[in-house]
C-alpha positions in Angstrom: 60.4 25.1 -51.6 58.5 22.0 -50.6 58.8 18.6 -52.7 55.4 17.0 -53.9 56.0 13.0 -54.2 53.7 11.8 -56.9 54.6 9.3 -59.5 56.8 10.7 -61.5 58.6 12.0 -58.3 58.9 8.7 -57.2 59.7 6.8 -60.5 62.7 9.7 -60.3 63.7 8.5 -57.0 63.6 4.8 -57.8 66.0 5.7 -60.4 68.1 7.3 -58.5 68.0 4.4 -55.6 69.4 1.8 -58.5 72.2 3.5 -59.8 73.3 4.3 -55.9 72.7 0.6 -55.7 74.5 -0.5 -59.3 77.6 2.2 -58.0 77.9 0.1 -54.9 77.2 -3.4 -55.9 79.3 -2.9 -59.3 83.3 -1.7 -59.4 81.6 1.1 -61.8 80.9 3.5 -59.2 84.5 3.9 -58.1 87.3 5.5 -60.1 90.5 4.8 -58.6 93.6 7.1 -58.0 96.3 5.9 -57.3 96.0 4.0 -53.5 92.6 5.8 -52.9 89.2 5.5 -55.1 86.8 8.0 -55.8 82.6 7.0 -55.1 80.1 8.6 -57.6 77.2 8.0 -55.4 77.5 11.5 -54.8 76.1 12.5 -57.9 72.9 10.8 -57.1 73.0 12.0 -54.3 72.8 15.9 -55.1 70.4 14.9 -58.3 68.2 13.3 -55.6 68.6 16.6 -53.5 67.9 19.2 -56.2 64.8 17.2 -58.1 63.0 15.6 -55.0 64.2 18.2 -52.3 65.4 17.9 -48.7 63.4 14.5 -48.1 64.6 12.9 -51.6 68.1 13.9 -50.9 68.1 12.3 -47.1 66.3 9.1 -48.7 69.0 8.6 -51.2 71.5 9.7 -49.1 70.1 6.9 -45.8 70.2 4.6 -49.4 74.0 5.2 -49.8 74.9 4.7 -46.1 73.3 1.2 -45.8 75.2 0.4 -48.9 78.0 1.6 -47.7 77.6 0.2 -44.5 77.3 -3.2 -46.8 80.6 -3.0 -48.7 82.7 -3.5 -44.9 80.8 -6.7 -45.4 82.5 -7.5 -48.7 78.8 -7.2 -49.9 79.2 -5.5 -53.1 82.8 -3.5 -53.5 84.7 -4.3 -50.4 86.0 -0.9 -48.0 89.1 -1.8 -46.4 88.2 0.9 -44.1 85.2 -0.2 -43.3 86.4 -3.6 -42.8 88.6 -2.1 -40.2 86.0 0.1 -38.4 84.1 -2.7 -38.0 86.3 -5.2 -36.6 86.6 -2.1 -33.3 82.2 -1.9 -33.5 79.6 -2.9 -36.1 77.1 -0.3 -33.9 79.7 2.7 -34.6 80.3 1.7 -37.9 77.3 1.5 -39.2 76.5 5.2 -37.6 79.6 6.2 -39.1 78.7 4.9 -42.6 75.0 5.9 -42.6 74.2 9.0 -40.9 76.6 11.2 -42.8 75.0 10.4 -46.2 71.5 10.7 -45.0 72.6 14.3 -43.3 74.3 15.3 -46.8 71.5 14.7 -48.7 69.2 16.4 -46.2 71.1 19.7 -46.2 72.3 19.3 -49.8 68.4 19.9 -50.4 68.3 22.7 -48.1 71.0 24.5 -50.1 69.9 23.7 -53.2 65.8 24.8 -51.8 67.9 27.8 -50.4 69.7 29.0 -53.6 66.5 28.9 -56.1 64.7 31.3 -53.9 67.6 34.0 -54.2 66.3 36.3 -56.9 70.0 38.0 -57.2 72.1 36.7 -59.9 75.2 38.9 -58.4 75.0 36.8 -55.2 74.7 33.6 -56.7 77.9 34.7 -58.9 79.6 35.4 -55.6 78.5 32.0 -54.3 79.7 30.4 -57.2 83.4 32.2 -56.6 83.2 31.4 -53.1 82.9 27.5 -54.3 85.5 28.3 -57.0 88.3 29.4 -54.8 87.8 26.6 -52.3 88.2 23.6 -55.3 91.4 25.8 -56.6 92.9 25.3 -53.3 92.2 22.2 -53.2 94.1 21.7 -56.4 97.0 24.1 -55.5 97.5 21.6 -52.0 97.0 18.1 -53.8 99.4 19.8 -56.9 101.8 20.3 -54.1 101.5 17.3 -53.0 101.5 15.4 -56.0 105.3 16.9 -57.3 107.0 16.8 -53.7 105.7 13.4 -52.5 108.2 11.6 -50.4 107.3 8.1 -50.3 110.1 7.6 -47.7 109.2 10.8 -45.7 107.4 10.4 -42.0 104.8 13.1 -43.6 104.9 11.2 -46.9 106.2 14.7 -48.4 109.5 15.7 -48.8 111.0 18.5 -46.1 110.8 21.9 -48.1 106.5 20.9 -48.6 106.6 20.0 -44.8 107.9 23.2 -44.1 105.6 25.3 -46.6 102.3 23.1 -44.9 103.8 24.0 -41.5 104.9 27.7 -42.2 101.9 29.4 -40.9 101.4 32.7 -42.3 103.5 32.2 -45.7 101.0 29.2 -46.5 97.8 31.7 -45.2 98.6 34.4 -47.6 99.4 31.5 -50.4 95.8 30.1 -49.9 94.2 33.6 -50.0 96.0 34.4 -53.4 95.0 31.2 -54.6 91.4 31.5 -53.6 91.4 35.0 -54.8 92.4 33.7 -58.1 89.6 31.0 -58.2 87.1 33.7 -56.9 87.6 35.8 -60.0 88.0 33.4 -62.7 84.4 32.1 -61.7 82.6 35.4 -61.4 83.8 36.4 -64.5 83.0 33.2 -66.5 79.2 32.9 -65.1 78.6 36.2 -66.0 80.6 36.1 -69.1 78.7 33.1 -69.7 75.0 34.1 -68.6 74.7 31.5 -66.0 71.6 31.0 -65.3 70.5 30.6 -61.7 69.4 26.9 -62.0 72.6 26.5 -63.4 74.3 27.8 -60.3 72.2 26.4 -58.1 72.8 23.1 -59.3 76.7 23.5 -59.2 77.0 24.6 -55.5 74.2 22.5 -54.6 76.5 19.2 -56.4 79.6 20.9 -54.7 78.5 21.1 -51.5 77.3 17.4 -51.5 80.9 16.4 -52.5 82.3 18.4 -49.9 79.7 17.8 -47.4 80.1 14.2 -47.7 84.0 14.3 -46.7 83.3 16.7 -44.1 80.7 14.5 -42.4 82.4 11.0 -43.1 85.9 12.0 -42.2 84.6 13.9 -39.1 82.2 10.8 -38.1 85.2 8.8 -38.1 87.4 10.7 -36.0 85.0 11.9 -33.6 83.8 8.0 -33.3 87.2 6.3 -33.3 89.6 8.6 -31.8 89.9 6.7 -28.4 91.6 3.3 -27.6 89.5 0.1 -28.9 90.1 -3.4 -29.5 90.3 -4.1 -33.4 92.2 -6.5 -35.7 95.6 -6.3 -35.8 96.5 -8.6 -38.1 95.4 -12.2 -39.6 97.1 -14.9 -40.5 96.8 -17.8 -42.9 98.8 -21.3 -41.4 98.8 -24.9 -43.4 98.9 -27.8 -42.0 100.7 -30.3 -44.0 100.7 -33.9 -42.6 100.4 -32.7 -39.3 103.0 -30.0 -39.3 103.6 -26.4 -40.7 104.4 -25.7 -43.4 103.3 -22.0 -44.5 102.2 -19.2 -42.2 101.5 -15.6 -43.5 100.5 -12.4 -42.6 97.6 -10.1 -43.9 100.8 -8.5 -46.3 101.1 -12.0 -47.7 104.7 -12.0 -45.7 105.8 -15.2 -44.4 106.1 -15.7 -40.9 109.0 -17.9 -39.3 108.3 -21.6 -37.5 110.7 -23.6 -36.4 112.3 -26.3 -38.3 110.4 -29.6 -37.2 107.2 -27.7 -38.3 105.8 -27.5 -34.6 106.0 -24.1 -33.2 106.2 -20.5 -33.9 105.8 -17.0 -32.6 103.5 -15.1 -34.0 104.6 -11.1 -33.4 104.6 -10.5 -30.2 102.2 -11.7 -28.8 101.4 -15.4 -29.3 103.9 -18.6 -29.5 101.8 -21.0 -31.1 102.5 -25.2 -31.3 100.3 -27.6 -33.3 101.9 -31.1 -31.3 104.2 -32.8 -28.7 107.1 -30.3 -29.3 110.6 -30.4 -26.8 111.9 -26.7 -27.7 111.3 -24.4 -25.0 108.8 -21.6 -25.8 110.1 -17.9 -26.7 109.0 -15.3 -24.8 105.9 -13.3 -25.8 105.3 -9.6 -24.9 101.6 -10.9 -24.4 100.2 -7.3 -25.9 96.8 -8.3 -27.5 93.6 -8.5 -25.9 92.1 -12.4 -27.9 92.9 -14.5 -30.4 90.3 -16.4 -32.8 91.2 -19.5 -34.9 88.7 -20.8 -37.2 88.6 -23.3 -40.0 86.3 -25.5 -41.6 88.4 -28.6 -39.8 88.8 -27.1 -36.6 85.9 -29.1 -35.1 87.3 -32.1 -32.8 90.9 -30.6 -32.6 91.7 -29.7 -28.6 93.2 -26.5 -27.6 95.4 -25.6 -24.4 93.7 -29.2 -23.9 90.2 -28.2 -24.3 88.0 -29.6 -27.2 86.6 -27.4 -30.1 83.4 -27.7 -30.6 82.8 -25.7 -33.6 84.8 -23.8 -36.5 85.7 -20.9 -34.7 88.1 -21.0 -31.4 87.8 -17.9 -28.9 91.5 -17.4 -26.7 92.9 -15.1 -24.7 96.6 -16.7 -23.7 99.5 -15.8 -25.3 100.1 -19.5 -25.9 98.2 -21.6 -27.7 98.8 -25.5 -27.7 96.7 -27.2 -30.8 96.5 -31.1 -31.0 95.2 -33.0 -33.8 95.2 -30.1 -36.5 94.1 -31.8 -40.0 95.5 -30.7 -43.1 94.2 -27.9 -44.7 94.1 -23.9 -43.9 93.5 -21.7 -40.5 93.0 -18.4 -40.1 94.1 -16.9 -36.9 93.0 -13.0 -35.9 94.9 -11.2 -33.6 93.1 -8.5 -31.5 95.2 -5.4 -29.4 94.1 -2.3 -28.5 95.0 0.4 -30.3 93.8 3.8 -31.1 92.7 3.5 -34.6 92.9 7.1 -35.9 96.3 7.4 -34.7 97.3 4.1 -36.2 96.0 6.2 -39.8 97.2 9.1 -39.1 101.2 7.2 -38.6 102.7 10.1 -37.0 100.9 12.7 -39.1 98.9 15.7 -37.1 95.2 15.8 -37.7 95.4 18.8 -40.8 98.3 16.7 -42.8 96.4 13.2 -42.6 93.5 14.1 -43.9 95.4 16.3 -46.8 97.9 13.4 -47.9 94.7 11.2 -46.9 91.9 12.1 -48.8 92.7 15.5 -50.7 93.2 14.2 -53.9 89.7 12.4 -53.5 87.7 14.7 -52.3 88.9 16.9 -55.3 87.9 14.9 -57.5 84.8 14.2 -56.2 84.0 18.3 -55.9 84.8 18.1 -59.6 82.6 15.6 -60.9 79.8 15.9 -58.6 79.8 19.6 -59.6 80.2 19.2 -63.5 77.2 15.9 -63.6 74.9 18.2 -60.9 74.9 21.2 -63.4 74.4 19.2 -66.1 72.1 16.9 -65.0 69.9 19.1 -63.0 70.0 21.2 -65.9 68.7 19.1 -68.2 65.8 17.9 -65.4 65.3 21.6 -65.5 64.2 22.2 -69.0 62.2 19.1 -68.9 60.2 20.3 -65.6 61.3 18.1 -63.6 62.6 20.4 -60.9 60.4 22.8 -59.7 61.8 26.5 -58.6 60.2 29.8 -58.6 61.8 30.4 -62.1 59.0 27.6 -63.5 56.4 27.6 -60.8 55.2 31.0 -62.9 55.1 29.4 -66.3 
């Protein structure tokens, strides 16, 4: 099925381009859950996909990656994540953020193109179980999650769960009842129901970019940052009070130890830091990051390891760092080590438990929504001919 852009076509997509844009510019488009957030750019997404076909859904979905790609920036709602990512490389974040969506949308169209063309109600019923069973696992794992959480445990689940996710073919026979389960309830209820096959369509079409979406991303991001890199490792906030310290924290807003006169400290293990003429003898530094960076509006003038700084932003890579003539006010110092940055995520956890206790819950949520609005919505664009299948090409 091929997508004609004329006016109305594009007056649709223009629509759909400002409420990806209002989602991402506006705390609206995320619902939070606890320590992770849902995004409901999906929706527009598969609406995008299923009214303006395989191009529409690839220009909405290249419209969500730049946004995305935006919020690391702080532009719009801020993505720790991405804030992260691109501290390592602004080049690989910005294919990790981008491509992803535009590939969704593009192969959300496909499907949804795909499914409109199948004459066969039966076998859109059996999709529709298919899609089902896979959401009801996803339930059954994030249930289990939910009542056994450990928030002390190294899997951040308690021991008997660890054992059940790690038991091999007792969980494999558990899933296959479960998906069984969720296989027959929906086969029976869109044909107790009289589904139609827009309907359907529209359903596994706003499934598949919710799941698509996680698939691509969370793939993208291990496939792009699964090797060592230099990132951020933590910042710090110091004040300078009449020449001295008087307050350094880290990024956790934890307060970091100087010594008494105000003049030195170590900061973790890797830099000893003094802001003036100071007769203690330096501790000793395990020297592990890669560069330091110091910046403040009244950093111009000061001198460093006896150098002069000639702007806001100072550029180091000894583990000490001798500062002279400090004014008052706030720094901000950046630590840099390498690190391996999915491993650093995944704290211990193997590759199949991260991303369940990582982004289960959300991507669950997401399946949900994006498959209840997509139905509804694409539905309703339906009736009022604004989606062309081979059901209304005939009237």
């Amino acid at each position: 099925m091929k997508s004609k852009f004329n006016v109305r076509s594009l007056v649709l997509l223009g629509l759909l381009t400002a409420i990806v844009a209002l989602f991402s510019l506006t705390p609206i488009g995320s619902i939070p859950i606890g320590p992770l957030s849902i995004t409901l750019n999906i929706i527009p997404i598969a609406i995008a996909a299923i009214a303006l076909g395989p191009t529409g859904g690839l220009i909405l979905g290249l419209v969500f990656g730049i946004f995305s790609f935006l919020q690391c920036f702080g532009i719009g709602v801020l993505s720790g994540m991405g804030a992260a990512t691109l501290e390592i490389s602004p080049t690989l974040t910005f294919i990790q953020r981008v491509v992803p969506r535009a590939l969704d949308g593009l192969l959300v169209g496909i499907i949804f193109s795909t499914l409109s063309k199948i004459n066969s109600k039966k076998t859109l019923s059996v999709i529709s179980g298919i899609v089902s069973g896979i959401v009801l696992i996803g339930l059954f794992l994030s249930a289990m999650l939910l009542i056994c959480y450990d928030k002390d445990g190294k899997y951040k689940m308690s021991e008997g769960m660890y054992n059940f996710m790690t038991s091999g073919l007792p969980v494999a026979l558990t899933l296959i009842g479960v998906f069984a389960v969720g296989f027959a309830a929906m086969f029976w209820f869109v044909n107790k129901k009289d589904l139609s096959k827009v309907q359907q369509s529209c359903g596994i079409a706003g499934f598949s970019a919710a799941i698509l979406n996680t698939i691509f991303f969370m793939g993208a991001l291990v496939i792009l940052f699964n090797h060592s890199a230099t990132g951020l490792d933590n910042k710090y906030t110091m004040t300078i009070t009449n020449g001295v310290i008087s307050q350094i924290k880290d990024s956790s807003d934890k307060d970091i130890e100087f010594s008494a006169d105000g003049l030195q400290a170590k900061i973790g293990s890797s830099l000893v830091l003094s802001v003036g003429d100071t007769s203690e003898i330096a501790p000793a530094v395990d020297a592990d990051a890669v560069r330091f960076e110091l910046s403040s509006d009244k950093l111009k003038g000061a001198f460093l390891n006896g150098k002069t700084i000639n702007g806001k932003t100072a550029k180091f890579k000894e583990p000490s760092a001798s500062l002279r003539g400090l004014s008052d006010g706030n720094y901000t110092l950046k630590v840099y080590k390498k690190f391996n940055y999915i491993d650093r995520l995944r704290n211990g956890k193997s590759i199949l438990l991260f991303i369940i206790t990582a982004v289960g819950i959300n991507a669950l949520f997401e399946m949900v929504i994006s498959t209840i609005f997509s139905t509804l919505i694409g539905t309703a664009l339906f009736k009022a001919k604004l989606i062309k299948t081979p059901e209304n090409l005939k009237e």
